[in-house]
N, C-alpha and C positions, 0 to 999 in steps of 0.2 A: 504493500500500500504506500510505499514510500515515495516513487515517483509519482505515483498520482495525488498525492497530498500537495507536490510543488505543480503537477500538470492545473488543478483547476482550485485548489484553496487563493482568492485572494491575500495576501499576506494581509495583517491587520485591517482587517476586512470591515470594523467596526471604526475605523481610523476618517478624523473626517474627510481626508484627500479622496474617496469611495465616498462620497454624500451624493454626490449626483448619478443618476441611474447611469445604467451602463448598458443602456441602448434598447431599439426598439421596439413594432408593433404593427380571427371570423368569428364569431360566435353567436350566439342563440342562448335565448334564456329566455323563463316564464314570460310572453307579453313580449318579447323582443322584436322587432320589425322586423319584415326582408328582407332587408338589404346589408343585415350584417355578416352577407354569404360573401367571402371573399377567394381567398386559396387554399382552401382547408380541402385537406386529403390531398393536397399533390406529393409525387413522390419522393421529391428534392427540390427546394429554391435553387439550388447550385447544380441544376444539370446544361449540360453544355448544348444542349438543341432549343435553350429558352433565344426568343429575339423575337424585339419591337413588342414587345407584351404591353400593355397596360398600366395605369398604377392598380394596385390593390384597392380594392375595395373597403378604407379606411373612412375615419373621420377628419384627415387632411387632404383625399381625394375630394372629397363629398364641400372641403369646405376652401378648396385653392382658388385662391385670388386670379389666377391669370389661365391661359392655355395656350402652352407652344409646342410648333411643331416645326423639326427640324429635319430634312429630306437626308434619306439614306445615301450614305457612301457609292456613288456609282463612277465606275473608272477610276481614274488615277488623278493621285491628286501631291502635291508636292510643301513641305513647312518645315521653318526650321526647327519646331516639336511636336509631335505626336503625344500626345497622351491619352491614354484606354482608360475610358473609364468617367462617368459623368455625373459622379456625386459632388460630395463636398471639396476633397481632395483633387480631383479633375479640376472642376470649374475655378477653385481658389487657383490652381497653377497656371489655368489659361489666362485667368485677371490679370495677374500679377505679373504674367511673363509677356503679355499685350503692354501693360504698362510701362515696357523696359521696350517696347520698340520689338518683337520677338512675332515671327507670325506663327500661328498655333492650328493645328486641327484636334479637335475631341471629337473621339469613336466615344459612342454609347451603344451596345446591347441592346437595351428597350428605349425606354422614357429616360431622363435627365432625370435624378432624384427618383430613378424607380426602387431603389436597393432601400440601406439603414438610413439612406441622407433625409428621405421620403417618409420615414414609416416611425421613428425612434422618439424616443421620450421627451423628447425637446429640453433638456436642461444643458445648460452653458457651466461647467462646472469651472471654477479655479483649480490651478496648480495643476497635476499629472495625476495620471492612474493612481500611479502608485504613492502611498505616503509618502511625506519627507524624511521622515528617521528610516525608511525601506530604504529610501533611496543614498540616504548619507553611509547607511551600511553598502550600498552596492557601489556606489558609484565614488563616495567621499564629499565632505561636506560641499564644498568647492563648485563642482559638478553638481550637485545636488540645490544648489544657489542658482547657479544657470538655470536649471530646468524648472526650476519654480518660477525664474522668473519669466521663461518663456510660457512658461501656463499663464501667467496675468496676463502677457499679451498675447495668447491665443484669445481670452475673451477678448480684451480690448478691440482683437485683430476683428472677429464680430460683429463686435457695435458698430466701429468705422466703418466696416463693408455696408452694412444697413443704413448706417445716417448718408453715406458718399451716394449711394446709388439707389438712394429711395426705397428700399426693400420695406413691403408691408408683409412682418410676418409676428405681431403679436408678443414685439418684446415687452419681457419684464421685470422684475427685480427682483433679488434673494432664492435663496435656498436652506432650508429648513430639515437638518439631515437631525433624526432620532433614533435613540437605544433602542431595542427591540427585548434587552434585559436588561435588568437596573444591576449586575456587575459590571456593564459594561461604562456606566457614567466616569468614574475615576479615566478610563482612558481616552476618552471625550475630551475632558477636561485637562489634560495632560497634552493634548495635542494642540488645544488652544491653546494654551500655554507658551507649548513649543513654538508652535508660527510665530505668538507675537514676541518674541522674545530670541528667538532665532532670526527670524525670518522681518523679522518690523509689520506684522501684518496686522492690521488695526480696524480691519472690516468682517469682524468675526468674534462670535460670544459664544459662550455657555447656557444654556435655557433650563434652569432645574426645571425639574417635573410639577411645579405648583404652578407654574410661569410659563410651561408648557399646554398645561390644558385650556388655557386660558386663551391659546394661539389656536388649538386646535382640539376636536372633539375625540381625535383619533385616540384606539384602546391600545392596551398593553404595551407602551407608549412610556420611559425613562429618563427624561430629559432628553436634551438634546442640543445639535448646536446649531447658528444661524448665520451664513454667510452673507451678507449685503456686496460683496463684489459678484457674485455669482448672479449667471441671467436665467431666463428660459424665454421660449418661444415656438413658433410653429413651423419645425423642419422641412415640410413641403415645401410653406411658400417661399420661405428661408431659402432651399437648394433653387427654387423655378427664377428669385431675384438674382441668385448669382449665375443662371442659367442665362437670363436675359443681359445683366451687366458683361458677362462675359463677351454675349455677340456683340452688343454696342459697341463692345470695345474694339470689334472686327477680329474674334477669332472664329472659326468656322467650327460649328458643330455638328453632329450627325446621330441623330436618332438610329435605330433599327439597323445596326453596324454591327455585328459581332465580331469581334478582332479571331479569327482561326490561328493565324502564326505570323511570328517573326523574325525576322533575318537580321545579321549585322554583315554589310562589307560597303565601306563608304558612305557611314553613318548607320541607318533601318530602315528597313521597307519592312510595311504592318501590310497583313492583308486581311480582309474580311471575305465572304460569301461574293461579294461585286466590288470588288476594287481594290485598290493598294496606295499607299500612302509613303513616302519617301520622304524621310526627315534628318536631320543632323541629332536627334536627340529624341531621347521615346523616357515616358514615365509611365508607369505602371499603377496604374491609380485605382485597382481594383477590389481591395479588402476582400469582405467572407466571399466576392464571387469570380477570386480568381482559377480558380479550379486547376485545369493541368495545364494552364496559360506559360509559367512559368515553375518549374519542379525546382528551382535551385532556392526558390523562395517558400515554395508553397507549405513545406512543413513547418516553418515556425510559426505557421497561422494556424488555427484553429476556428472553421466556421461554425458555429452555434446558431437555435433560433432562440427567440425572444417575442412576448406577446402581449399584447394590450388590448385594450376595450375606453368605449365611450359611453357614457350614460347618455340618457334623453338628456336636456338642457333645467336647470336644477333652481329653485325660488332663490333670488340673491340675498336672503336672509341665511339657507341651508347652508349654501357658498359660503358666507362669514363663519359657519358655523365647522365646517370643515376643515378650510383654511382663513384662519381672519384676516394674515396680511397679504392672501393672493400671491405668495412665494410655489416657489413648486418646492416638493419636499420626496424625502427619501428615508429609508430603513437601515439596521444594520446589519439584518438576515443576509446569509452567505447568499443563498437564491435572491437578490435585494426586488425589494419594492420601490415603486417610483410611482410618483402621481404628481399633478398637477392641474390648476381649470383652464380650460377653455375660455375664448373669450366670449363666447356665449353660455359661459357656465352648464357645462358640462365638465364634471370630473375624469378624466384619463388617465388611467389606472394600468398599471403594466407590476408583471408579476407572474410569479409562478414557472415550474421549470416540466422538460420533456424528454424523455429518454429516446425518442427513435428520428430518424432524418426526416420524419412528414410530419407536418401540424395537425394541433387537435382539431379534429374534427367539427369545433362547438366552441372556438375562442371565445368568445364572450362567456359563455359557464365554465368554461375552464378556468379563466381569471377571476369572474366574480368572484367565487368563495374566497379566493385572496383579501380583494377589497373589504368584505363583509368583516373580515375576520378583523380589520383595523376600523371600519364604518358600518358596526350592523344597519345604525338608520335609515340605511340607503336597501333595506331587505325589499321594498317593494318598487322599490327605480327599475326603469325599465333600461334596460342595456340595447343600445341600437345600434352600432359597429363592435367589432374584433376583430382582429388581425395581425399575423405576423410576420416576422421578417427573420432576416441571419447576419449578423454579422461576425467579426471575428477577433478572437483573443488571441493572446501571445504567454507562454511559461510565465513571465514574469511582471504581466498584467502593461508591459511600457509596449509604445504602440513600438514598430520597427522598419526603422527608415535606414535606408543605403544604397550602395552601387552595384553595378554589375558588371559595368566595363566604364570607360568614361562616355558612354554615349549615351547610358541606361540606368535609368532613378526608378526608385520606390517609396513611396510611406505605403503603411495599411497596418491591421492590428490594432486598433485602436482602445480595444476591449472594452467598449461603452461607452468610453469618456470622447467620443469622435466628432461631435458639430464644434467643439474647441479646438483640439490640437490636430483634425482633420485640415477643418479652414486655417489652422496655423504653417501646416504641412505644406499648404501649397504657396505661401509665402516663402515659408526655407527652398521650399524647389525649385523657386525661380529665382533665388540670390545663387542657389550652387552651380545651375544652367548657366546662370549669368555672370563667376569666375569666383564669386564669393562664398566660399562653402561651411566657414567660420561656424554660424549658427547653427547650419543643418548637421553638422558633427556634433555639434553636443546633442543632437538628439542619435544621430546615427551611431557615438560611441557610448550609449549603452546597450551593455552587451545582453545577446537575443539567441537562445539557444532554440532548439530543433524540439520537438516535439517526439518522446521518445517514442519508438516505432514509426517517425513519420508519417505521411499521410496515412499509412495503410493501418496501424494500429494505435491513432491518436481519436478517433471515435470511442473506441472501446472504454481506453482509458478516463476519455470525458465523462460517459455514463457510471464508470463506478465512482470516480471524484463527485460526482453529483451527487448520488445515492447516500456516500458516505456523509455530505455535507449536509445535505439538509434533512439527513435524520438527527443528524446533533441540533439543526435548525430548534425542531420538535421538540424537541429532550430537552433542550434549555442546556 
């Protein structure tokens, strides 16, 4: 059990650096509408004959601001970067590398934001995955300084993109991460500590538990703590604004593109189903759906799914009553909970784990009893979307960025924490493209190990780390 205690245990998993969920989001329940049939029972999000699909059939489908459509890859087409791949990470590289003068094509598979960019818990978390005292052990303090500070300006990186290019996607302020057992408040309180006292970090408290209920209605519930640098927001229309900032900026994108293979001689040639693309530089911007795209990469990822639900739209009295200051908020459970409202007040609720590569059946009852279990009041709400998604972890919960040759970039791995240090990824991507790789090494030199058994026996392993973990969940 010993490698699988480091394949899937978050390290101080109760630690607030792990307060923001760690990623995204069909179901059916008593009274449930229609429409919350999305991709339940397919056989694999990650099989490689998916292209041009749809978005899922979500509550940020249902509620996207815009609709773009971007014409398929046909014939040949020629940039000084390619990138695969048209979520967060994508489109923050084509921004950022348009704004250096750099001409760009983005291959998409389906829709733009069809993957976790589309589908995930919308919290904007500060700092990294992983805590800072993980990290001053792995990396040393020093290092450990860097990467903290590049989490503030991942969010920062965020807001900027939203306030520069008008993105309407429902941001908001704080995050409200709590004990799920009251042994765990001493290390709460121990972390705040640490940040501000290490770290100078001065937007972030301790919530005992009297001063908790008070914020929220939520049960079995130990204090907690509360970040005010931390955002949330709504990741569709989030990904569809950098989707559109993108072309403005005159990079060329392409929907219904599956990249099949690529070549290096005199830079890369991508090729898809109808065409090929010749560039001086290729980035790899695919997270949980890289598949056998790339093998040299593919086993330090780990694609997992993840699932959430929407309630009907809730009295904004309840809403106060749930959340009063309208933060999105998190657990400390190893399987974590994440929620947050809507701006039409509905509660979004994600939660709950699954042992086999296809979605439950009945997303929405599959997570309810999650929610109940911290909001019984909500026992007669009717749940009107479910839906889920996959993204992907890494051994040591840090997302994992590097090289491949000098012509070929990656970030991906995000492990939950991905609308921040995703959109931050493609900021470093396009300083290292463009001679300066300074920044993107402090993230690229923490080290990122394989996944024991690799692809072929890194499933197996997830399911007993899972088993194992969220029976102690139970157990207290």
């Amino acid at each position: 059990m010993a490698w699988v205690s480091v394949l899937i245990k978050c390290p101080h998993c109760l630690k607030i650096q792990y307060r923001g969920p760690r990623h995204p989001v069909q179901g059916q329940n008593k009274g449930a509408t229609p429409n919350v049939l999305s991709a339940a029972g397919s056989a694999s999000e990650y099989s490689s004959v998916m292209q041009n699909l749809p978005h899922v059939d979500s509550w940020y489908a249902a509620s996207a601001n815009q609709s773009l459509d971007f014409p398929p890859l046909l014939g040949e087409a020629e940039a000084d970067v390619c990138v695969i791949g048209g979520g967060y990470t994508g489109l923050s590289t084509a921004i950022h590398l348009r704004k250096q003068g750099y001409s760009v094509v983005v291959l998409e598979a389906n829709k733009v934001g069809w993957g976790a960019s589309g589908r995930n818990g919308g919290h904007v978390g500060t700092g990294q995955r992983a805590d800072q005292e993980t990290l001053e052990e792995l990396v040393g303090l020093e290092h450990a300084r860097a990467l903290w500070q590049l989490g503030l300006e991942a969010v920062d990186t965020v807001c900027e993109l939203i306030d520069t290019h008008a993105i309407d996607c429902e941001l908001k302020y704080g995050n409200l991460h709590v004990a799920s057992k009251a042994k765990e408040q001493p290390d709460l309180m121990a972390e705040v500590e640490h940040l501000e006292r290490v770290y100078g970090y001065d937007k972030i408290r301790y919530v005992p538990p009297q001063e908790l209920a008070q914020m929220t209605s939520g049960q079995g519930l130990h204090g907690g703590v509360l970040d005010t640098g931390s955002r949330h927001l709504h990741p569709l229309n989030y990904a569809l604004g950098l989707a559109r900032a993108a072309r403005d900026l005159g990079a060329t994108v392409h929907e219904g593109s599956r990249v099949t293979a690529y070549t290096e001689s005199n830079g890369v040639t991508v090729s898809t189903d109808q065409g090929t693309v010749k560039a001086k530089q290729l980035v790899l911007a695919c997270n949980g759906y890289l598949e056998k795209l790339e093998p040299r990469t593919a086993g330090r990822i780990m694609p997992i799914n993840n699932y959430m639900l929407a309630t009907e739209p809730l009295p904004e009295a309840l809403c106060r009553q749930l959340i009063r200051d309208d933060t999105s908020m998190s657990d400390s459970l190893f399987v974590i909970d994440y929620w947050k409202l809507s701006a039409d007040n509905r509660l979004l609720f994600g939660g709950g784990e699954s042992y086999t590569r296809k979605f439950p059946r009945d997303i929405g009852s599959f997570v309810r009893k999650y929610m109940l279990k911290i909001y019984p009041e909500l026992a007669d709400t009717r749940i009107e979307y479910g839906w889920g998604g996959t993204l992907a972890i890494t051994m040591n919960r840090m997302p994992d960025f590097g090289r491949l040759s000098a012509n070929i970039f990656y970030a991906h791995g995000y492990s939950g924490h991905g609308v921040p240090i995703a959109t931050l990824a493609g900021k470093l991507l396009a300083e290292a493209i463009a001679g300066d790789a300074e920044r993107f090494d402090v993230m690229a030199s923490v080290p990122s190990r394989t996944f024991p058994g690799g692809t072929l026996l890194r499933w197996p392993g997830l399911v007993a780390g899972m088993l194992f973990y969220s029976l102690r969940d139970r157990l207290g």
